[in-house]
Every structure is written in structure tokens, then in C-alpha cells.
LUMRO-697487 format. One line per field, with one value per residue (C-alpha): residue in three letters; residue number from 1; x, y, z. Coordinates in Angstrom, 1 decimal, m for minus. Example, Ala and Ser with C-alpha at 12.3 -4.5 7.8 and 13.67 -1.06 7.14 Angstrom:
BEGIN
type (ALA|SER)
seq (1|2)
X (12.3|13.7)
Y (m4.5|m1.1)
Z (7.8|7.1)
END
This chain:
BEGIN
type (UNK|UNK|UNK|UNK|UNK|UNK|UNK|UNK|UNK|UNK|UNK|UNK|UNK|UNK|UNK|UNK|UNK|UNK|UNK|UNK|UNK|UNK|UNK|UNK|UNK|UNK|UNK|UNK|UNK|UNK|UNK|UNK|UNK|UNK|UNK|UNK|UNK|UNK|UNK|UNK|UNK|UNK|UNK|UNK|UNK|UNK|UNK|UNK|UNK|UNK|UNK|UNK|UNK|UNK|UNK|UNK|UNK|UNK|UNK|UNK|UNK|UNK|UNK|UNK|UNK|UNK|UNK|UNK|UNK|UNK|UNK|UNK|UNK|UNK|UNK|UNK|UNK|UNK|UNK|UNK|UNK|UNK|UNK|UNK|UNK|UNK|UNK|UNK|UNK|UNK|UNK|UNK|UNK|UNK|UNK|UNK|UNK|UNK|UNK|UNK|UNK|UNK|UNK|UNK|UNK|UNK|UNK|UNK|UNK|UNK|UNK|UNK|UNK|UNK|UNK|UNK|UNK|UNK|UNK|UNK|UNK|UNK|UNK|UNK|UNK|UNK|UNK|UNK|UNK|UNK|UNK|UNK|UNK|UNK|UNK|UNK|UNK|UNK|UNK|UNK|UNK|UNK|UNK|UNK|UNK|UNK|UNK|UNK|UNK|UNK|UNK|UNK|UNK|UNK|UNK|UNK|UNK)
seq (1|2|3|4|5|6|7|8|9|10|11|12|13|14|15|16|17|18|19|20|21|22|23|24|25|26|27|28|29|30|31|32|33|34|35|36|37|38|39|40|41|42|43|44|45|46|47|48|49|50|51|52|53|54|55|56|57|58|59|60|61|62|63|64|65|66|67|68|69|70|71|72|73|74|75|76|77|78|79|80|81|82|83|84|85|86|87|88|89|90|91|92|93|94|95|96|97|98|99|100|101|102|103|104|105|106|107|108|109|110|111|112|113|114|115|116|117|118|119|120|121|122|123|124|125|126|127|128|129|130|131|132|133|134|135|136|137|138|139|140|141|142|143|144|145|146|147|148|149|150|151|152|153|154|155|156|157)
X (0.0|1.1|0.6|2.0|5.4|5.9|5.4|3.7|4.3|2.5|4.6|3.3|5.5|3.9|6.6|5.9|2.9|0.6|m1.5|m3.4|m7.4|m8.2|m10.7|m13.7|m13.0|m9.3|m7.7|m7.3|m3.9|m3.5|m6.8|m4.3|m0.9|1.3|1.5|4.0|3.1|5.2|2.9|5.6|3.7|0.1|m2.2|m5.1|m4.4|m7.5|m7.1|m8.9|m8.8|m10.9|m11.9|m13.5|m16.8|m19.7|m20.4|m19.7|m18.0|m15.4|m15.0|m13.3|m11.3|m9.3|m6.3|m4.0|m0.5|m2.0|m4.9|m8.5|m10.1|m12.8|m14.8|m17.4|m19.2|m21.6|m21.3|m22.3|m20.0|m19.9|m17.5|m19.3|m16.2|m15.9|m19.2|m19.9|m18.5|m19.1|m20.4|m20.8|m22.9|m21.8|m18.3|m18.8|m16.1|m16.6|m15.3|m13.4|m12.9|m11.2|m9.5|m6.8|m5.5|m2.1|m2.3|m0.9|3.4|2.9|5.2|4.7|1.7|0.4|m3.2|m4.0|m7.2|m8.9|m9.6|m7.8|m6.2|m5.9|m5.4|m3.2|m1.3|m0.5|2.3|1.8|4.9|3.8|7.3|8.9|8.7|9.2|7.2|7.1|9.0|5.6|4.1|6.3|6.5|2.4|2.2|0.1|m0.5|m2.4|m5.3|m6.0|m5.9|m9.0|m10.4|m11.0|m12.3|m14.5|m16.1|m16.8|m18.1|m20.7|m22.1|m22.4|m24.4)
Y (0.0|3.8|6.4|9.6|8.7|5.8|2.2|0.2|m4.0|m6.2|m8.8|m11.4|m13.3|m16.6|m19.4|m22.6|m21.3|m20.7|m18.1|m16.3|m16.9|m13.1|m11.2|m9.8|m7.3|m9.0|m11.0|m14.3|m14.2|m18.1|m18.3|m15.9|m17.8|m17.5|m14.0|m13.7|m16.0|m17.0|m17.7|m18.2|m17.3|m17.6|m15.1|m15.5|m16.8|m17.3|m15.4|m16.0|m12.7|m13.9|m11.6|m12.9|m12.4|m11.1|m7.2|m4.4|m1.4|m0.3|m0.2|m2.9|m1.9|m3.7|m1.8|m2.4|m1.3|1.9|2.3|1.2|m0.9|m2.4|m1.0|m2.3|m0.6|m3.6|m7.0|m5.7|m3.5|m0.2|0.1|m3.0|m3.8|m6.7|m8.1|m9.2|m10.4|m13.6|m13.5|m16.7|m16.5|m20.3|m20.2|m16.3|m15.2|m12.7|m13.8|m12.5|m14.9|m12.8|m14.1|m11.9|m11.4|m10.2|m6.6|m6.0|m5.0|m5.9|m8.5|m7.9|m6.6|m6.3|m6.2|m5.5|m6.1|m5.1|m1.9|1.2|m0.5|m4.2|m5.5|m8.5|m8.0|m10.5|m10.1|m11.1|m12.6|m13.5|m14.1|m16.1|m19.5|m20.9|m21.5|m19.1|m20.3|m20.4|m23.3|m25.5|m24.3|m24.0|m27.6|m26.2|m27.5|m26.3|m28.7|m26.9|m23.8|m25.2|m27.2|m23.9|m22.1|m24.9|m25.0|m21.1|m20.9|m23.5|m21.1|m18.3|m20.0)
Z (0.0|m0.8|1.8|0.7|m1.0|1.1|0.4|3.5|3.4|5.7|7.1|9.3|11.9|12.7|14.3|12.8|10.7|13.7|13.6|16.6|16.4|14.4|16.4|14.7|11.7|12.2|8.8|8.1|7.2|5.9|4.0|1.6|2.2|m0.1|m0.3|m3.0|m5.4|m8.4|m11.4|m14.3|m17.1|m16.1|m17.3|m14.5|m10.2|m7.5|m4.2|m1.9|1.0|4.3|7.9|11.2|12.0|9.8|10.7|9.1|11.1|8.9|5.0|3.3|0.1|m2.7|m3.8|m6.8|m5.7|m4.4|m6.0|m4.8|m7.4|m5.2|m2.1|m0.1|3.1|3.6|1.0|m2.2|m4.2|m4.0|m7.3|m8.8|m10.6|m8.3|m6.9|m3.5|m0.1|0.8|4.0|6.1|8.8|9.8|10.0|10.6|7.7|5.3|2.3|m0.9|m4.1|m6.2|m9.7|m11.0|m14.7|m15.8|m17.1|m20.0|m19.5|m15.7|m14.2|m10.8|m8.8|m5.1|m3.9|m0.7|0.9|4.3|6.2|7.1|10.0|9.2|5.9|3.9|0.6|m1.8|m4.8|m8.0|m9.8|m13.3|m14.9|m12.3|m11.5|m7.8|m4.8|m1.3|1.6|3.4|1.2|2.7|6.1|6.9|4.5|2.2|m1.4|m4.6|m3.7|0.0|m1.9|m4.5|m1.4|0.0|m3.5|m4.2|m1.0|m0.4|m4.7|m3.8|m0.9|m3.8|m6.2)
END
């Protein structure tokens, strides 16, 4: 994220990929892991961005490097450029499934979702090839990853 002339990062310190239980309106850090993501040569990734409990009290925004793309003060849209939040009243997340293209002449690009005070940020690498160091460290896999897509798309339709 940009504020003024600085760039902001959001690193996240969790010893042996344990993260504390989020409190309401906090992030869900692993439902994004890995945060840089090396895509060698793909055109298109699924993201999935996840927060704690199910009310509204701050707005939620989508930015592209430093520039909001996506806002939302309840679960719809306000922008409508990127539909809904999921929100799940049973596992009391609120939920967004994002898929991302390349832009054209980009080979790198961060989003960063969340509110003013707590968001995540994921980089894109579309050139490179590799995996994050956190993969292998939380023992994740590609099939979690569309577990978890497949199971949150089926509450949308």
C-alpha cells in the first residue's frame, strides 16, 4: 500500500505457521498464504482474502498497488467492478474470491485487501517460476488452496 510517498508492506511473523485466532474485523492471514506467489507465465491466479466475523463497522477496500479498485461498506460493491462479499454466517467469515488477470506489460503486482487498520497483501509474480518459503513451512498445497475455493463458490451460487 502507498501512503503519501511511502510504500507500506505487511509482514506477518507466525513461528511454525501458527496463527493467533483473528478477532472480529481482524484478517485471516492463511486463508491468503502464499502472499508472493510466483505464477511463471500464467495469465489468471485465485485469491482468496478472508476476515473474522460477519459485521460491518469499517470499509473494506481492494487496492491495486496503491490504487483502490474495489470498495465495499456492507457485502455488495460499491465500485461493482468486483461483486460481492461472501459472507458466512456459519463459520462467521466474510469472504473474498477474487481471480486476477495479468495486465498487460505488468510483471509484478500487489493487492491489498482489508480496512484502514488491518489488511493483507499478496504479490503477484507473473514471470517467475518458484514456490514461497511459506508453502512448505504451513504444508500447504495447490489442492487446500481449491479445497477452500471450491467449498466457499458453492455457498455463492
Amino acid at each position: 500500500m502507498l501512503k503519501g510517498t511511502n510504500r507500506i508492506y505487511t509482514v506477518y511473523f507466525a513461528k511454525d505457521c501458527k496463527f493467533p485466532t483473528p478477532s472480529d474485523g481482524e484478517i485471516i492471514v492463511e486463508k491468503s498464504i502464499p502472499l508472493y506467489r510466483f505464477l511463471g507465465g500464467k495469465t489468471q491466479v485465485n485469491v482468496i482474502f478472508a476476515m473474522n466475523g460477519t459485521k460491518f463497522s469499517s470499509r473494506i477496500s481492494l487496492l491495486r498497488e496503491a490504487r483502490e479498485v474495489c470498495r465495499w461498506d456492507d457485502s455488495a460493491s460499491n465500485t461493482g467492478a468486483c461483486g460481492d462479499l461472501i459472507v458466512d454466517k456459519v463459520d462467521g467469515l466474510i469472504i473474498y474470491n477474487a481471480t486476477f488477470h495479468k495486465a498487460l506489460n505488468k510483471n509484478y503486482e500487489t493487492y491489498t485487501w482489508g480496512t484502514a487498520s488491518r489488511q493483507v497483501s499478496v504479490t503477484l509474480d507473473w514471470n517467475n517460476m518458484g514456490e514461497a518459503p511459506e508453502v512448505k513451512a504451513c504444508g500447504l498445497h495447490d489442492e487446500q488452496s481449491k479445497i477452500f475455493t471450491q467449498m466457499y463458490a458453492s455457498i455463492t451460487t
